[in-house]
Structures are given as C-alpha cells and as structure tokens.
C-alpha positions in Angstrom: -19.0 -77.7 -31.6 -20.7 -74.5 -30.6 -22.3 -72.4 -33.5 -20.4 -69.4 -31.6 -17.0 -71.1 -32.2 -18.2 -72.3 -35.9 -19.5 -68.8 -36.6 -15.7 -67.2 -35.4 -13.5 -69.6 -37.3 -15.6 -68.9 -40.2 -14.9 -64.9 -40.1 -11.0 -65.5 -38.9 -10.6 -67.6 -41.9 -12.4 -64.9 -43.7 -10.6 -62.4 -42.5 -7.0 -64.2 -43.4 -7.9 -65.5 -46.5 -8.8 -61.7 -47.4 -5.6 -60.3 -46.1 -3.4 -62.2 -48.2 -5.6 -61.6 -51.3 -4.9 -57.9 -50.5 -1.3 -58.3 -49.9 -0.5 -60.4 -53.5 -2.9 -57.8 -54.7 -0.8 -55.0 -53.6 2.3 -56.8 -54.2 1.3 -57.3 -58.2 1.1 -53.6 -58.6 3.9 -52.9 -57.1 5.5 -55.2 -59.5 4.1 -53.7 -62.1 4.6 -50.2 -61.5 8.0 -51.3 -60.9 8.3 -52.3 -64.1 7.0 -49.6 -65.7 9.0 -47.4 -64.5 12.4 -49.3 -65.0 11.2 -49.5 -68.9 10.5 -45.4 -68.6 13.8 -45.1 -66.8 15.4 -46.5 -70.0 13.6 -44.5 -72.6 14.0 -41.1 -71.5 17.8 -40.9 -72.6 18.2 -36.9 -72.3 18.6 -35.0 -68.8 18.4 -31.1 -68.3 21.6 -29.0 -67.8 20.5 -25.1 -66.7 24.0 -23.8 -67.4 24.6 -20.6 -65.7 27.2 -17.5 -66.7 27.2 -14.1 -67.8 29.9 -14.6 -70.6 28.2 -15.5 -73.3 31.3 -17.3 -74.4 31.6 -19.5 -72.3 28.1 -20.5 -72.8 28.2 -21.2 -76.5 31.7 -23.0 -75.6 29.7 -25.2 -72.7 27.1 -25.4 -75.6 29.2 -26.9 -78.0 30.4 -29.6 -75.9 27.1 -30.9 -73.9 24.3 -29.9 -76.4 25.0 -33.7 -78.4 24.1 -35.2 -75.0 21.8 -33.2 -72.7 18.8 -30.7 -73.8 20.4 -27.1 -72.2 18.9 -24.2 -70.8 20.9 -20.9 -70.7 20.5 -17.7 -68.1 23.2 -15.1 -67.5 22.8 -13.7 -64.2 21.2 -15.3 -60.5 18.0 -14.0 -61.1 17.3 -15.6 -64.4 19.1 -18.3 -62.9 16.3 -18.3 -60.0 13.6 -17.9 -62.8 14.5 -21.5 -64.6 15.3 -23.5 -61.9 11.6 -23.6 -61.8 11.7 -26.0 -65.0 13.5 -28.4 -63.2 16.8 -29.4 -64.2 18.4 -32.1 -63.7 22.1 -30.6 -62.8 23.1 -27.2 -62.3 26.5 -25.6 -64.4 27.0 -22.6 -62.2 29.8 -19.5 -62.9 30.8 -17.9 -59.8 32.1 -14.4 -61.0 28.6 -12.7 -62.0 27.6 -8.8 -61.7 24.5 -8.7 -58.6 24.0 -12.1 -57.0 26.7 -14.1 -57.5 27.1 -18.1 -57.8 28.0 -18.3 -53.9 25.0 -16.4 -53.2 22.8 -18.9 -56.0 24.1 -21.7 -54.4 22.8 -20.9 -51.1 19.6 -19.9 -51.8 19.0 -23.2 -53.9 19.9 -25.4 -50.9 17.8 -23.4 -48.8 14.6 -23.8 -50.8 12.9 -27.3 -50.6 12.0 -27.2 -54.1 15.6 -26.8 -55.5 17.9 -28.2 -52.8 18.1 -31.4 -54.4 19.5 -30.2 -57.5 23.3 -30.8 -57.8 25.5 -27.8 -58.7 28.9 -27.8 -59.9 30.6 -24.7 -60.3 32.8 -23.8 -62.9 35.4 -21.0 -62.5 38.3 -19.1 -63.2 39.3 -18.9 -59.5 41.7 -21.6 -58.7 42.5 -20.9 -55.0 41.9 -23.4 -53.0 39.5 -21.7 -50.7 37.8 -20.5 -52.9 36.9 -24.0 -54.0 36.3 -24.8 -50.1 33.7 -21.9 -49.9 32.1 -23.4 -52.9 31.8 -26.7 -51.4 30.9 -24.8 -48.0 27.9 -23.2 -50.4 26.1 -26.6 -51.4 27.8 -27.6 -54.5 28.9 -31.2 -55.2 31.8 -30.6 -57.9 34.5 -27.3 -58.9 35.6 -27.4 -62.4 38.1 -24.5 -63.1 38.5 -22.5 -66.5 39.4 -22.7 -68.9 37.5 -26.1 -69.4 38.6 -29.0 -70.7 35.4 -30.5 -72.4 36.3 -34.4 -71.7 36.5 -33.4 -67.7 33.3 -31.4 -68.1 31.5 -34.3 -69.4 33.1 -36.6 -67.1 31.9 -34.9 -64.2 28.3 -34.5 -65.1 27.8 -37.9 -66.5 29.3 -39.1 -62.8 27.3 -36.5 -60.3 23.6 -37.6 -62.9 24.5 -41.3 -62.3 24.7 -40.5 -58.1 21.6 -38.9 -58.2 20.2 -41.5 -60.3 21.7 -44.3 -57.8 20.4 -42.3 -54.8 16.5 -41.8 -56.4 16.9 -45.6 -56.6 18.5 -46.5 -52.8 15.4 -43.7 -51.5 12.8 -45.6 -53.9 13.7 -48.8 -52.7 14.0 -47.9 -49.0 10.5 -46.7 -49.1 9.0 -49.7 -50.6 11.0 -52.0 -47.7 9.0 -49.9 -45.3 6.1 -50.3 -47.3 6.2 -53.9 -46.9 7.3 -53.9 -43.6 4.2 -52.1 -42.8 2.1 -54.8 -44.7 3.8 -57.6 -43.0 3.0 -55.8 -39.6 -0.9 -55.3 -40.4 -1.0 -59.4 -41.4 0.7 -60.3 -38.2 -2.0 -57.8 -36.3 -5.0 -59.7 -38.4 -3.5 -63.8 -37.2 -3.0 -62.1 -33.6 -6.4 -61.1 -33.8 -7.7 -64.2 -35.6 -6.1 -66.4 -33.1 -7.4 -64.3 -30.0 -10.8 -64.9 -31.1 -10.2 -68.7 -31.6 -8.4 -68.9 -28.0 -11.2 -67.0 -26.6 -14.1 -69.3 -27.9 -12.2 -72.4 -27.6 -11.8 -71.8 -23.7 -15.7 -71.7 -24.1 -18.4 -74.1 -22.4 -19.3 -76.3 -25.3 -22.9 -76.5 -25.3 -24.4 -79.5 -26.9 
C-alpha cells in the first residue's frame, strides 16, 4: 500500500475520530447546562407583576391579593409605567382609564419596542363593552379582566398566561437546540463526505510498490 494512501487514512481517521470527540463533547454540556437550568427553573419560585393604575385603591386591593405569590411593582400613570418596565417583569396588570397616556396607548408602545414586546399584558377595567375589550386585544394584550375584580379570577388568569410564557420559553429553547444539533449532525456528515473523498481519490491511485 502507498505511503500516500497510508498517510490519508491516517488523517481521515484522525479527523473522524476528532469530530465525534467534539460532538459528545458538546453534547455533555449541553446536558449539563440543561440541567442546570431545569434545577434553577425550580428554585426561583417568585415572578414579577408591574401592576399599573392610577387609583391607588385598586392597587393596594390588587396588592392584597397577589403580594403572598408574586414580588409587585407599583406605577400610576404610562410614563412611570414606561420607567419600570425596564426592570423586567414578568406580566403586566395594566388599568385602561388613566389621565395622559392611557393603557391603549401603553399597550402599543410595549409591543412596538423589542425590549418589552414579549411581556404579556392583561388589562383590567371598568369598561365592559365588548369593543372595548376587542380594542384591547387589537392593542397587544393577551387577557381583559373587568372591575370590580374578583381575586380568585385575577389569580387564575396570571398563574395561566406565566405558565404559557413559561411553556413557550421552553418549545423556543428546545427548537433552537434541535437546530443546533441539526447543524452538528450536518458538519459530521461534511467531515465522512470529505474523509471518504480522500479515500476514493487515493484508492483509484497507481499503487507503487
């Protein structure tokens, strides 16, 4: 056998034998962070309400029933509304009735801005006509909960809309490692097209002895 031939089996073995290592490599972490983020998933219990009204009634009454479950932030007009979205909540209790901008006008602007869009908002009102609740809907917000409110429906409703999101985070999470290991499975199919190219080639050789 040539030393040509000998020499190009050696590297394509090389070559496969390191692609692999990388894959289970690759794969391990992944496991790992995996895991590691399940058991963080599990320990961080409490999500963030920014409840948003300009009655300050209503938001020691939304207070009193969510503040056992969910740490609360508070903010009585759009602007301060605009202010501590920054912070990141988790789900948006949003009054439509409010002096300046009001929660149509919130809504919008939060699904317009990258940052914020994701956030769900449900809007809690004293308007019950039903196109009011379409324009609501029209507006960005996932849920319409009318006053007064009844606190088992309010917690219903939030405790359903965070498990969504929750289930959605975890259909985009694992839609992007599937691509991810597509994408691996693609590059090792490359390397043993390329490996057995090379062997092809130098077995259609002369064979010098």
């Amino acid at each position: 056998i040539p030393e040509s031939l000998l020499q190009a089996l050696d590297t394509s073995l090389l070559m496969l034998v390191n692609g692999e290592k990388l894959l289970n490599i690759e794969k391990n972490k992944t496991q790992k962070q995996h895991h590691i983020t399940h058991k963080t998933e599990h320990r961080s219990a409490q999500y963030k309400i920014l409840v948003v009204d300009d009655e300050s009634v209503n938001l020691k009454l939304l207070r009193e029933i969510l503040h056992d479950e969910y740490d609360l932030i508070f903010a009585k007009s759009g602007q301060e509304m605009l202010q501590y979205v920054l912070d990141g909540p988790d789900l948006i209790l949003l009054d439509i009735m409010m002096p300046g901008m009001d929660g149509y006008e919130c809504c919008l602007q939060l699904k317009a801005n990258p940052e914020t869009r994701d956030i769900p908002v449900i809007f809690i009102s004293s308007m019950t006509d039903i196109m009011e609740e379409v324009r609501g809907f029209a507006s960005g917000a996932i849920d319409y909960i009318s006053k007064p409110v009844k606190a088992a429906v309010v917690r219903a409703r939030i405790k359903t809309h965070l498990t969504l999101k929750e289930s959605l985070k975890t259909i985009v999470h694992q839609n992007s490692e599937i691509k991810k290991k597509n994408e691996e499975l693609l590059e090792a199919n490359r390397i043993r097209e390329d490996i057995d190219q090379i062997v092809r080639h130098d077995l259609k050789g002369p064979l010098n002895f």
